[in-house]
GUGU-798060 format. One record per residue (C-alpha): residue number from 0; residue in three letters; x, z, y. Coordinates in nm, 3 decimals. Example, Ala and Ser with C-alpha at 12.3 -4.5 7.8 and 13.67 -1.06 7.14 Angstrom:
0/ALA/1.230/0.780/-0.450 $
1/SER/1.367/0.714/-0.106 $
***
This chain:
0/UNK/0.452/-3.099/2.214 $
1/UNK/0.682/-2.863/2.015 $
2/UNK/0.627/-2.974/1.628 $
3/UNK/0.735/-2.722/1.346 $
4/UNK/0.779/-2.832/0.981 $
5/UNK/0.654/-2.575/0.706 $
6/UNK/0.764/-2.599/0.340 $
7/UNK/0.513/-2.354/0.149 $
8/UNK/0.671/-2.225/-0.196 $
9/UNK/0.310/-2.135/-0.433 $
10/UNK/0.003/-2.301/-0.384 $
11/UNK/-0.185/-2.034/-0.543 $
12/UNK/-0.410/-1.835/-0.313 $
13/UNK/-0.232/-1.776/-0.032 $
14/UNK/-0.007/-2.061/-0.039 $
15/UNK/-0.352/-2.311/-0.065 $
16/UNK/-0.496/-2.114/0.208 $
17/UNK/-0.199/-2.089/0.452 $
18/UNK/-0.244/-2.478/0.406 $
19/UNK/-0.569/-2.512/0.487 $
20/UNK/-0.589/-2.298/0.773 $
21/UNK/-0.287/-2.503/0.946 $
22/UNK/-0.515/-2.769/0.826 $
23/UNK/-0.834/-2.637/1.029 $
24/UNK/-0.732/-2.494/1.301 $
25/UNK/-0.463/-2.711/1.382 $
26/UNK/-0.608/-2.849/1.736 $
27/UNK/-0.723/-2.482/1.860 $
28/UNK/-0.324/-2.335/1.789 $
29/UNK/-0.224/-2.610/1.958 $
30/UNK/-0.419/-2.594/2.289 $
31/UNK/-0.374/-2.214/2.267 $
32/UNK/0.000/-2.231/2.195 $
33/UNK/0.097/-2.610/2.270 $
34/UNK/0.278/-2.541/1.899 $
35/UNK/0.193/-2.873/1.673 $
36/UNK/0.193/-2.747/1.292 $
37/UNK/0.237/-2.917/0.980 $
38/UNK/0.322/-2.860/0.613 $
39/UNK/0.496/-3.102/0.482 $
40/UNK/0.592/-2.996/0.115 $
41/UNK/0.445/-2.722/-0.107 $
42/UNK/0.600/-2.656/-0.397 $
43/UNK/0.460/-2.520/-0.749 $
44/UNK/0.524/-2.558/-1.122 $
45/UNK/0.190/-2.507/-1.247 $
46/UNK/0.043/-2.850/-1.414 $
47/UNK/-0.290/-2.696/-1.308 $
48/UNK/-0.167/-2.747/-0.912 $
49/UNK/-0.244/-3.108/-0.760 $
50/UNK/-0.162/-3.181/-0.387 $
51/UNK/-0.068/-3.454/-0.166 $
52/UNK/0.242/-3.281/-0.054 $
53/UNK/0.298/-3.117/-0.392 $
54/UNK/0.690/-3.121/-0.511 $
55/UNK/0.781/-2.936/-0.821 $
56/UNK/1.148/-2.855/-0.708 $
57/UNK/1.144/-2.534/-0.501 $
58/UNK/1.499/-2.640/-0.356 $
59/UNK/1.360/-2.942/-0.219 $
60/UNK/1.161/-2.693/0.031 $
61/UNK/1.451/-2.494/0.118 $
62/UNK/1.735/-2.747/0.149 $
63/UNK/1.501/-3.010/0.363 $
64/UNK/1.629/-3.007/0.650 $
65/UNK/1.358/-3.131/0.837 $
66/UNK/1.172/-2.801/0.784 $
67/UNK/1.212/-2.540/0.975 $
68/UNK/0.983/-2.259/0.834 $
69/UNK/0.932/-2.171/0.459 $
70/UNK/0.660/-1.959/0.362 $
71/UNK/0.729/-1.778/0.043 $
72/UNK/0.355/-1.739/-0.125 $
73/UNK/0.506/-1.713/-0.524 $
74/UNK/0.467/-1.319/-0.553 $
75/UNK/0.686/-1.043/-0.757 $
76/UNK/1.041/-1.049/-0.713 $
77/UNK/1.193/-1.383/-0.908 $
78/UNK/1.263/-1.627/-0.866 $
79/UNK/1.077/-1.530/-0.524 $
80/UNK/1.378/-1.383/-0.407 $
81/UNK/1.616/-1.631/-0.498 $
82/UNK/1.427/-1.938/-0.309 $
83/UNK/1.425/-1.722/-0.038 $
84/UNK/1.771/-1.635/0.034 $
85/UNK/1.815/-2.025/-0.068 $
86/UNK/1.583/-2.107/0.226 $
87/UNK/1.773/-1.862/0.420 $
88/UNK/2.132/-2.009/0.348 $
89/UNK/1.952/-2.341/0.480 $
90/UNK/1.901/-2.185/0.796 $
91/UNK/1.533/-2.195/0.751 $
92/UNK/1.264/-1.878/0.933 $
93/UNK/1.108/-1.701/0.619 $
94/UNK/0.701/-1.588/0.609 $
95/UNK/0.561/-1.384/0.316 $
96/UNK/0.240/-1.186/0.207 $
97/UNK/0.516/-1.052/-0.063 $
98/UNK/0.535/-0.645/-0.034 $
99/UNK/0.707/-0.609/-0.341 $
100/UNK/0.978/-0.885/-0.239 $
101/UNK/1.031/-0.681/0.101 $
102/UNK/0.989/-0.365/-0.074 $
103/UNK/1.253/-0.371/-0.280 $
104/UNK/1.483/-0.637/-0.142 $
105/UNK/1.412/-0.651/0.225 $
106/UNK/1.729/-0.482/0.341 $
107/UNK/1.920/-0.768/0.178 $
108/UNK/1.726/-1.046/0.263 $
109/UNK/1.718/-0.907/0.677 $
110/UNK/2.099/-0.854/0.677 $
111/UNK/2.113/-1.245/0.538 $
112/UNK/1.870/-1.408/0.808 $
113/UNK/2.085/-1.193/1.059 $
114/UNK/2.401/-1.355/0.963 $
115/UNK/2.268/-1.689/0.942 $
116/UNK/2.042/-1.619/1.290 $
117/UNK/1.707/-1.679/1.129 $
118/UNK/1.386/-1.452/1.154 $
119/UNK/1.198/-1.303/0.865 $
120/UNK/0.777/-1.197/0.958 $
121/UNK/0.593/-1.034/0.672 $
122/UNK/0.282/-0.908/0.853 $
123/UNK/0.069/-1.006/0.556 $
124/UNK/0.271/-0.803/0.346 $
125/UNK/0.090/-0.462/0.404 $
126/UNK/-0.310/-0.492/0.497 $
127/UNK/-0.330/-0.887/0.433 $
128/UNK/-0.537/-0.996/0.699 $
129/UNK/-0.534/-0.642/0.892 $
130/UNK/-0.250/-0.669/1.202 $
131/UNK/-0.021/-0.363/1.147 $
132/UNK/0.304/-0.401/1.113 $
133/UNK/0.311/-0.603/1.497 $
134/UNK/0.138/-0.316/1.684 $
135/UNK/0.356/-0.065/1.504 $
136/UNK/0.662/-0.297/1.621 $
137/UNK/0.586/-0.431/1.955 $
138/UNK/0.280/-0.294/2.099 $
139/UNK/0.331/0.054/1.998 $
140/UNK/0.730/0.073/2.067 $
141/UNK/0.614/0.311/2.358 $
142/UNK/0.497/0.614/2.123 $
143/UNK/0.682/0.825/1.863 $
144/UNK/0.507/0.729/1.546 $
145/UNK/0.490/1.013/1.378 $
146/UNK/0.213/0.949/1.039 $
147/UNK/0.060/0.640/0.929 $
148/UNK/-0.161/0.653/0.635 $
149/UNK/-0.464/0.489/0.444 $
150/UNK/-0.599/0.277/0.174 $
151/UNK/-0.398/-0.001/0.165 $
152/UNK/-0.483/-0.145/-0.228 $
153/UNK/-0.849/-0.311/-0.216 $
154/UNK/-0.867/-0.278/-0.604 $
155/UNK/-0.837/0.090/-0.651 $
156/UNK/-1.079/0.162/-0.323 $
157/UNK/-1.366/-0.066/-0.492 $
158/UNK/-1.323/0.088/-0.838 $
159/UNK/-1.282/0.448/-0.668 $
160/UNK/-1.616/0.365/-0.420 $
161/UNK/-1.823/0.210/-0.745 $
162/UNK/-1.762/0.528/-0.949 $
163/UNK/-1.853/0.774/-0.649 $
164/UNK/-2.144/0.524/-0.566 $
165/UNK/-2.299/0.436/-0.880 $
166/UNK/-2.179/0.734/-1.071 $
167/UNK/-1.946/0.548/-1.380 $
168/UNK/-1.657/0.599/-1.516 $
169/UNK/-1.311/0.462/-1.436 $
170/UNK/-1.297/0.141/-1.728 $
171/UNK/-1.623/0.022/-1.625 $
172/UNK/-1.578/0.024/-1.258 $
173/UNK/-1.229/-0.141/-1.334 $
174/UNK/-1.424/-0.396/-1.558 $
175/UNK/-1.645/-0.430/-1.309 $
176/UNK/-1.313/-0.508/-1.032 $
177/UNK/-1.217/-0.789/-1.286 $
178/UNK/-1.482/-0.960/-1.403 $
179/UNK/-1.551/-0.998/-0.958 $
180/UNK/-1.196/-1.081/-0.952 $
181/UNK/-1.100/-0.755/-0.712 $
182/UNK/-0.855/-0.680/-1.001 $
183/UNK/-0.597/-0.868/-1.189 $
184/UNK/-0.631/-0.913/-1.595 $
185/UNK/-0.313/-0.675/-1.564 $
186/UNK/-0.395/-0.448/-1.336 $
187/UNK/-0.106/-0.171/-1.338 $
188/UNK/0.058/-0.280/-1.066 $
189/UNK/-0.263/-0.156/-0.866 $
190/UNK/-0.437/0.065/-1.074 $
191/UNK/-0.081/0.254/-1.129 $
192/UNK/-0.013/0.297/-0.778 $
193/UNK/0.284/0.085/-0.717 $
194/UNK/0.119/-0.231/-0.491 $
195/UNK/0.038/0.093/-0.247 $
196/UNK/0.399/0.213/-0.320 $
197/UNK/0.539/-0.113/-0.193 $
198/UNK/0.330/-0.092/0.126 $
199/UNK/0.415/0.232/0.200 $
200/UNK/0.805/0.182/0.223 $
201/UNK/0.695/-0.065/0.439 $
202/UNK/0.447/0.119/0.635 $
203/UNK/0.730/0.389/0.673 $
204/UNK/1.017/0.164/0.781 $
205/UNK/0.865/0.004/1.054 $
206/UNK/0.671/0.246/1.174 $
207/UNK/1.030/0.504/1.224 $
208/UNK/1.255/0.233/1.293 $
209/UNK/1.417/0.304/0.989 $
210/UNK/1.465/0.130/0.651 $
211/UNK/1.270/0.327/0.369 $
212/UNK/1.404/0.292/-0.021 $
213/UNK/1.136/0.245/-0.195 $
214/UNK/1.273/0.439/-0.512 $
215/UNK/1.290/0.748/-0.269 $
216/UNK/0.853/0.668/-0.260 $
217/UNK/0.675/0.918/-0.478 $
218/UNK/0.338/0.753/-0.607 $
219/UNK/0.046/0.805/-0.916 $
220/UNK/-0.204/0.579/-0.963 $
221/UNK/-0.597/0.650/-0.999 $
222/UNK/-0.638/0.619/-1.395 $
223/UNK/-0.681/1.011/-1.446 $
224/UNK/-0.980/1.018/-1.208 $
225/UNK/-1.294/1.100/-1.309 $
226/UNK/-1.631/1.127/-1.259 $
227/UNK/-1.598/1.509/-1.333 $
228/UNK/-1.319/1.478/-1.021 $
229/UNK/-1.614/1.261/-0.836 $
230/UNK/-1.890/1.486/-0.882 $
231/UNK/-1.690/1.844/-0.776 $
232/UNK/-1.488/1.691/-0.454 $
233/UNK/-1.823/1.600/-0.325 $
234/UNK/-1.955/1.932/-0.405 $
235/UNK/-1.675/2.074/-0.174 $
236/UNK/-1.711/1.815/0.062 $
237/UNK/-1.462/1.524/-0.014 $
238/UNK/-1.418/1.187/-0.175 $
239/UNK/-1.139/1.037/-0.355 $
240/UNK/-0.921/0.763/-0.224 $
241/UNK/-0.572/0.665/-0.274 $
242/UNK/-0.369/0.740/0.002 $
243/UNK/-0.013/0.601/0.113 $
244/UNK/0.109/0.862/0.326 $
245/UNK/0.385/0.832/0.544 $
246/UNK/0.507/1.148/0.791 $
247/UNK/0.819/1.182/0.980 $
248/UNK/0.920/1.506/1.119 $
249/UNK/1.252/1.687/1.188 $
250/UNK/1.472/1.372/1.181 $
251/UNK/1.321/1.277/0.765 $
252/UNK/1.036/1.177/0.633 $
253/UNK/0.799/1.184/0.297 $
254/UNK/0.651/0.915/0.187 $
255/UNK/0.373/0.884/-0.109 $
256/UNK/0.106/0.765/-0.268 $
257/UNK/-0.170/0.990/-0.462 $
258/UNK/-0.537/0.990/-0.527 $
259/UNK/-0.696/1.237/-0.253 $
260/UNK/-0.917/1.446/-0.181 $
261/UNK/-1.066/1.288/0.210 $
262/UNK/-1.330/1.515/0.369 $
263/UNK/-1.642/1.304/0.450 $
264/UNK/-1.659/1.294/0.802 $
265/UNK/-1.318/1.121/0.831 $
266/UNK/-1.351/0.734/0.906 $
267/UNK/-1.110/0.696/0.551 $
268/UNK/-1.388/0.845/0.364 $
269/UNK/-1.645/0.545/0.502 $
270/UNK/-1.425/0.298/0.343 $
271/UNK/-1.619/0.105/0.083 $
272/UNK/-1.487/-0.181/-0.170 $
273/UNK/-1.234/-0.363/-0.128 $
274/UNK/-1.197/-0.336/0.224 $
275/UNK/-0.876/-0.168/0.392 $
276/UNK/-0.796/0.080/0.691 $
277/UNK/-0.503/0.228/0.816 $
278/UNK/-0.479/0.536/1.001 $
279/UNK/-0.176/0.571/1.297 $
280/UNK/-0.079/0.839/1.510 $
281/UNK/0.132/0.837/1.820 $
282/UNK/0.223/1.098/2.064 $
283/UNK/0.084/0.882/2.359 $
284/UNK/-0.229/0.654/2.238 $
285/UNK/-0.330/0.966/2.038 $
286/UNK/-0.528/0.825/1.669 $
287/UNK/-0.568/0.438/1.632 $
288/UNK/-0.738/0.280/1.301 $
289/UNK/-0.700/-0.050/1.163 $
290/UNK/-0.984/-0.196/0.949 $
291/UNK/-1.043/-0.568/0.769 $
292/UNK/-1.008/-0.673/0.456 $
293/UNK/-0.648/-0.635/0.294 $
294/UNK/-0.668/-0.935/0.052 $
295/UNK/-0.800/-1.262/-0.002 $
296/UNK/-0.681/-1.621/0.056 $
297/UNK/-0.740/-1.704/0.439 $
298/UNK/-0.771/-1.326/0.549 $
299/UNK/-0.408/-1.296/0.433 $
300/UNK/-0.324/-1.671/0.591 $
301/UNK/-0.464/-1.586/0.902 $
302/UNK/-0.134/-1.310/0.927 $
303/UNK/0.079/-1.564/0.750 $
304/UNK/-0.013/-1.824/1.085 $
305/UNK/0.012/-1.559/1.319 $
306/UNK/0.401/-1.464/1.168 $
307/UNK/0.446/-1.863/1.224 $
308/UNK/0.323/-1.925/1.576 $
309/UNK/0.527/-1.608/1.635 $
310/UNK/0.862/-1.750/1.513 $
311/UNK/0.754/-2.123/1.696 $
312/UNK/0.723/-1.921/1.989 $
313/UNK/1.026/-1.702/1.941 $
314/UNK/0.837/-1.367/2.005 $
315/UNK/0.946/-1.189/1.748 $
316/UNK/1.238/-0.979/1.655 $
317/UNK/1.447/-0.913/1.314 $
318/UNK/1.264/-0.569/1.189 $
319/UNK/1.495/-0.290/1.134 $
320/UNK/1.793/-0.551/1.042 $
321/UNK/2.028/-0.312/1.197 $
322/UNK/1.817/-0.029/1.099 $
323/UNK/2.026/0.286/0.943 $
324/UNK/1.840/0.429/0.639 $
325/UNK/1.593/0.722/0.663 $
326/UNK/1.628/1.024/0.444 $
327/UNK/1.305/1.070/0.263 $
328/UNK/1.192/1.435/0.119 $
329/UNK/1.155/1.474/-0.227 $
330/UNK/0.843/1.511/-0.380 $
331/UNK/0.898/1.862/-0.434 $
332/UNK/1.035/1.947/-0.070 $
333/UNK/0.639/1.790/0.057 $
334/UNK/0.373/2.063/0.138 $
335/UNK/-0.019/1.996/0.125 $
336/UNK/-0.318/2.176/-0.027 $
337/UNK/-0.457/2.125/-0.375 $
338/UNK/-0.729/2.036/-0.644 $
339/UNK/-0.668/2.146/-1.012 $
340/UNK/-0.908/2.088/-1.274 $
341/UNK/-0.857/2.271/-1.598 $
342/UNK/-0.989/2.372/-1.893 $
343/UNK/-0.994/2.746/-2.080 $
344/UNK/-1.185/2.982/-2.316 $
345/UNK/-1.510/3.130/-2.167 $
346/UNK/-1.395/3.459/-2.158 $
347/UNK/-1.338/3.777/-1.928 $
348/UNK/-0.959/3.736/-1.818 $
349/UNK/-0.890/3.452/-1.777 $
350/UNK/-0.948/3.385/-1.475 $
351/UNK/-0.722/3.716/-1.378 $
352/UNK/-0.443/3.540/-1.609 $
353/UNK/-0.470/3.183/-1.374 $
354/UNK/-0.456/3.360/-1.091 $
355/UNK/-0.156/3.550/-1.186 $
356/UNK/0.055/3.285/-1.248 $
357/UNK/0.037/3.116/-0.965 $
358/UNK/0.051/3.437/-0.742 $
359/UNK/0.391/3.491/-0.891 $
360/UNK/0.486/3.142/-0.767 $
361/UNK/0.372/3.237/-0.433 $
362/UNK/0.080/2.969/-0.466 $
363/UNK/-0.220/3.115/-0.243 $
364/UNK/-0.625/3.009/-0.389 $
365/UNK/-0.880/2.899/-0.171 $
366/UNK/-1.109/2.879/-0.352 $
367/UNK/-1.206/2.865/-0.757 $
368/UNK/-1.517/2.776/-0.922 $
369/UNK/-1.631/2.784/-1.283 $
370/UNK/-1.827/2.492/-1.399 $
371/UNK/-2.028/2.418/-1.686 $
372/UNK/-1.953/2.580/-2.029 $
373/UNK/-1.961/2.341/-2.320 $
374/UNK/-1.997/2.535/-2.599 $
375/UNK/-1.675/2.793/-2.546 $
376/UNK/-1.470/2.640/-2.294 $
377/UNK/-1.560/2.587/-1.921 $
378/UNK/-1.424/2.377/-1.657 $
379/UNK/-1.230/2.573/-1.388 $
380/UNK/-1.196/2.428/-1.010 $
381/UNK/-0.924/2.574/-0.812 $
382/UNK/-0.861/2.468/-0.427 $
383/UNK/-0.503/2.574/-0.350 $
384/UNK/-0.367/2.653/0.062 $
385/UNK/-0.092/2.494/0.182 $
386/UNK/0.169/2.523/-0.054 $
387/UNK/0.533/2.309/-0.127 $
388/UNK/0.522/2.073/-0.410 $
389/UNK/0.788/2.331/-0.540 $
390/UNK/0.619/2.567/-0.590 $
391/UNK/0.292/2.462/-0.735 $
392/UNK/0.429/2.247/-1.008 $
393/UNK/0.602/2.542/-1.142 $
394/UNK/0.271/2.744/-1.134 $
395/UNK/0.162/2.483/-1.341 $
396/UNK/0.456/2.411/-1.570 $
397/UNK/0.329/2.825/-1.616 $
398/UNK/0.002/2.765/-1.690 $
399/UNK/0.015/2.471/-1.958 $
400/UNK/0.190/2.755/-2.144 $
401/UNK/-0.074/3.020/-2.135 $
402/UNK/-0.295/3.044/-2.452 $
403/UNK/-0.569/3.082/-2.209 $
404/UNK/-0.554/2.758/-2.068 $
405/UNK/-0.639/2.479/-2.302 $
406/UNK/-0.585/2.207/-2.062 $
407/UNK/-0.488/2.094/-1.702 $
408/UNK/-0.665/1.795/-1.639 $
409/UNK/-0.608/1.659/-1.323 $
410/UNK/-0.430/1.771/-0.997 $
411/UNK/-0.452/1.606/-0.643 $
412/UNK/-0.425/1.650/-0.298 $
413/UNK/-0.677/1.770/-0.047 $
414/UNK/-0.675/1.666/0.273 $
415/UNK/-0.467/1.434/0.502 $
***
């Protein structure tokens, strides 16, 4: 019987959970694996926190030396990141649900388990309890991944799905996220755009076999949305998600995340709450989705297991650790189509003025509809072709300085 010791460091959500599903399905691993697991310490500061096994000294998890696995379950990047590389410097396998930890410190952290010959597994890190990152590194190795994109935040899909469902407005559907606890008291981190940043650097890096710096990810989150934005996509045959997007072509890649505009007969647009999918393409297996719920306590500890029977049974491998960094296009170098909602005097012109400036940036229309008047001004929809990043945001920059324009209200992209 091969026995592993875990030290957990949090026993919040995850770290409780990872505990009690080591707890419950201890005998089926073990005939499935012949792996015997048990956690032996977990350690937290909270006075709130009582356990058996509870320790309040996080260094008394990563210096024991009877443990052999420590899975990281604080969050954010401190003192997260320092326990780890202690754990590390201990010799001890790492496991975290921590995108923001790998985000933005996971080339260090990989270049210290390689020196020290541990292994680092962070499936739960992007889709919680979806399997991703392990197809895109193992299963997959035999295609050229060339885009992987989706909802990946379960917060801004429920509040995005309850406005387009039940027809309110952004603070009550994110009131409506909190008070069922899909959304933190806080919640810029997810509302803002960045938890989907985090994911997508990681998304990126191991699906090209390169690292991604996540400063080089352009994101927005889904605040300026509205149900003016809700209503006229779904006139033209959309809805709204936020989309990390991640496509490699021509030896780079761009990687972002924006509120966009998903025609409805793509599986993304079907995806309701605060569920998760992830969209893959490969030159061999053709389109692949991933679906399940990207949060929660023992959806995101049944990934955090699966990374531990993984290093028990020494199937893994260390993720881009020797991995050269990718160079990642600028917002402005990205191309994609367009939806612009603006504002101007109900007048004869003015449309003939929009559609000059952005002819003179070489930005084509697709379409443009005028919306309701309310009292002199009306509501302009414009659909823009394919057009670089470049080029549109200097039509723009043109257009907030027309007198005819009184105000650009929201742009996004169309399309995926």
């Amino acid at each position: 019987m091969k026995k592993i010791k875990i030290g957990i460091l949090g026993c919040g959500t995850v770290g409780s959970a990872v505990d009690k599903l080591v707890h419950k399905n201890h005998a089926l691993i073990h005939s499935r694996t012949g792996i015997n697991l048990e956690v032996t310490k977990i350690a937290d500061v909270s006075p709130r926190v009582h356990h058996p096994k509870l320790v309040r000294d996080a260094h008394r998890v990563t210096e024991d030396p009877d443990i052999s696995i420590v899975v990281e379950a604080i969050g954010g990047e401190h003192p997260a990141l320092e326990f780890v590389l202690s754990a590390i410097k201990h010799g001890k396998h790492i496991v975290t649900s921590n995108k923001e930890l790998i985000a933005l410190h996971g080339e260090q952290i990989l270049r210290a388990a390689e020196e020290k010959g541990v292994m680092v597994r962070y499936e739960a890190a992007v889709g919680g309890g979806i399997p991703i990152l392990g197809p895109l590194s193992h299963d997959l190795l035999a295609n050229d991944i060339t885009e992987v994109f989706g909802i990946v935040n379960g917060t801004t899909n429920y509040i995005l799905s309850k406005m387009t469902r039940d027809g309110v407005e952004f603070a009550e559907a994110l009131a409506e996220a909190q008070k069922l606890g899909y959304a933190e008291a806080n919640p810029q981190k997810d509302i803002g755009g960045y938890d989907a940043s985090y994911k997508a650097a990681i998304l990126a890096g191991t699906a090209f076999g390169h690292l991604v710096n996540w400063k080089d990810v352009s994101f927005e989150g889904i605040a300026a949305v509205t149900q003016e934005d809700i209503r006229y996509a779904a006139e033209i045959g959309y809805v709204i998600k936020l989309l990390a997007v991640a496509k490699k072509a021509h030896g780079a890649c761009e990687v972002h995340v924006h509120p966009t505009l998903v025609p409805k007969n793509h599986p993304l647009a079907t995806v309701l709450g605060p569920m998760n999918a992830i969209y893959v393409k490969g030159n061999a297996v053709g389109e692949l989705m991933f679906y399940g719920p990207g949060a929660g306590g023992m959806a995101t500890a049944s990934a955090v297991v699966g990374d531990i029977i993984a290093i028990a049974n020494a199937k893994c491998q260390m993720t881009n650790a020797r991995s050269k960094a990718m160079h990642v296009r600028s917002a402005n170098e990205t191309v994609s189509r367009y939806y612009i909602r603006l504002t101007a005097p109900d007048r004869h012109g003015v449309l003939a003025g929009i559609a000059r400036a952005f002819a003179d940036e070489k930005v084509s229309i697709a379409a443009v509809t005028q919306k309701e008047t309310i009292g002199k001004t009306a509501t302009i929809v414009i659909v823009i072709h394919q057009t670089r990043e470049e080029n549109l945001s200097k039509a723009i920059g043109r257009l907030k300085k027309m007198r005819v324009v009184r105000q650009v209200c929201n742009i996004m992209r169309v399309g995926i």
